[in-house]
C-alpha positions in Angstrom: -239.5 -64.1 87.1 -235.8 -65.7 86.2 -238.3 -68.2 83.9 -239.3 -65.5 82.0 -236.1 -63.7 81.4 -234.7 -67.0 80.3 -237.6 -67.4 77.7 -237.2 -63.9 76.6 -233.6 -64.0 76.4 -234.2 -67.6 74.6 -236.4 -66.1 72.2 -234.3 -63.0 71.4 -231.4 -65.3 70.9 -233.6 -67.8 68.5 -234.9 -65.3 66.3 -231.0 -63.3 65.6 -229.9 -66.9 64.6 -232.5 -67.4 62.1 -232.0 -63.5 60.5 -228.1 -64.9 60.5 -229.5 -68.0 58.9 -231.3 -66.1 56.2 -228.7 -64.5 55.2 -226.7 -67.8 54.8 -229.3 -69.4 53.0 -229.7 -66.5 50.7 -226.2 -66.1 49.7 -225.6 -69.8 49.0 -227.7 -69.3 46.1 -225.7 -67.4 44.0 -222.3 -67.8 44.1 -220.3 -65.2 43.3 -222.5 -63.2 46.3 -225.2 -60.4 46.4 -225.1 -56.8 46.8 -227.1 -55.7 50.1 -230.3 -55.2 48.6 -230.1 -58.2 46.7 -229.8 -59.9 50.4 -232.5 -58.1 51.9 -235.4 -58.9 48.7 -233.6 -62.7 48.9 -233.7 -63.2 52.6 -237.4 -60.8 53.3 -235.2 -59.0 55.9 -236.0 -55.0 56.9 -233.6 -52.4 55.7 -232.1 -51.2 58.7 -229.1 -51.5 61.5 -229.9 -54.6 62.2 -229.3 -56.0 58.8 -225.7 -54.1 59.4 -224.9 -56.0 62.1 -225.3 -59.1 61.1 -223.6 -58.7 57.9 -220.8 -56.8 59.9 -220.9 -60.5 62.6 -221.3 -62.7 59.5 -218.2 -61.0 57.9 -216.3 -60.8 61.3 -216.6 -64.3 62.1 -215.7 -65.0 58.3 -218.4 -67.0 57.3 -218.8 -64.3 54.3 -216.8 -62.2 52.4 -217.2 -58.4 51.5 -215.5 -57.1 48.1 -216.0 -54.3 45.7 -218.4 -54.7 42.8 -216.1 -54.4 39.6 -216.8 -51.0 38.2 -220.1 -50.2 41.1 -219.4 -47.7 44.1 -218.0 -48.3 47.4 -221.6 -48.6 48.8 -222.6 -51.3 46.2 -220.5 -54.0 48.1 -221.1 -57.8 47.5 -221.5 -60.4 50.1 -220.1 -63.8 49.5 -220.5 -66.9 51.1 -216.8 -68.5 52.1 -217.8 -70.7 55.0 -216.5 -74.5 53.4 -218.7 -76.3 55.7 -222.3 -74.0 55.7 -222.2 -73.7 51.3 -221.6 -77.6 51.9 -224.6 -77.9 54.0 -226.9 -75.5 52.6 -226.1 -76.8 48.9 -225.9 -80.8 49.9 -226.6 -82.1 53.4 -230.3 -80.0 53.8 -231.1 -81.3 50.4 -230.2 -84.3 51.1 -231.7 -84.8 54.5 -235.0 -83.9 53.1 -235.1 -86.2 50.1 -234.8 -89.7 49.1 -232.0 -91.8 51.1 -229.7 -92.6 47.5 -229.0 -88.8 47.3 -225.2 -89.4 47.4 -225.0 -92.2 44.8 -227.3 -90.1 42.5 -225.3 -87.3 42.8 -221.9 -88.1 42.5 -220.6 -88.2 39.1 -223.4 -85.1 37.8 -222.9 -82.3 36.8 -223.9 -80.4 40.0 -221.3 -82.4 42.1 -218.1 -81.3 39.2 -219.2 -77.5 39.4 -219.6 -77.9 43.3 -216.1 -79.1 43.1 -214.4 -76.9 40.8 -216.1 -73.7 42.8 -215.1 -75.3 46.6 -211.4 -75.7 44.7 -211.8 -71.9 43.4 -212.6 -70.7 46.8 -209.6 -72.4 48.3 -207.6 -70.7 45.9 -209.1 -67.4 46.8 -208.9 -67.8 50.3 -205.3 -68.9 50.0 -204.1 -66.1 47.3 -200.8 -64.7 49.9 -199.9 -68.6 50.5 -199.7 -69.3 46.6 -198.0 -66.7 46.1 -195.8 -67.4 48.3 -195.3 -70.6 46.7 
């Protein structure tokens, strides 16, 4: 019986990581972040509480970002992607793990490595916007 509960529990646990994931992936497409439909049709999730919740955790645990939509309503909120580390991952390490073993000396004097640079140095910025003006 505890075998089973453990599996369920397991399985439960397994398949809220991957909605979380989904949501992660999907985001780390577009940069300046989606609206919540725009997450749901990008990451095949059900309209619903559920979805809610985990943008509500993903927010919370500030792995995303939530702002107004210049000139939208309060309901049309966008969703962006601030975790350094997971737009690092999702936009480099994956890609690179799953392609050919020069990936780093390929990639790093392109294009795509300058405009991941300048955006991870904007981000910085907007995390950081009381500190520099403090400054």
């Amino acid at each position: 019986m505890f075998q089973v509960q453990c599996v369920f529990r397991l399985s439960i646990l397994l398949s809220v990581l991957c909605t979380h994931q989904a949501v992660l992936e999907a985001l780390a497409k577009k940069r300046s972040g989606m609206t919540r439909s725009e997450i749901l049709t990008a990451s095949k999730l059900n309209t619903g509480g559920t979805t809610t919740h985990i943008l509500k955790e993903l927010e919370e645990s500030s792995f995303i970002r939530r702002y107004p939509a210049y000139g939208k309503k309060e309901k049309d909120q966008v969703y962006q992607l601030v975790d350094f580390y997971s737009l690092f991952y999702l936009n480099h390490i994956l890609k690179a793990a799953t392609t050919d073993s020069t990936y780093w000396i390929d990639n790093f004097n392109t294009s795509k490595y300058f405009a991941w640079a300048g955006y991870s140095y904007e981000l910085v910025c907007l995390t950081h916007i009381p500190n520099i003006k403090k400054a």
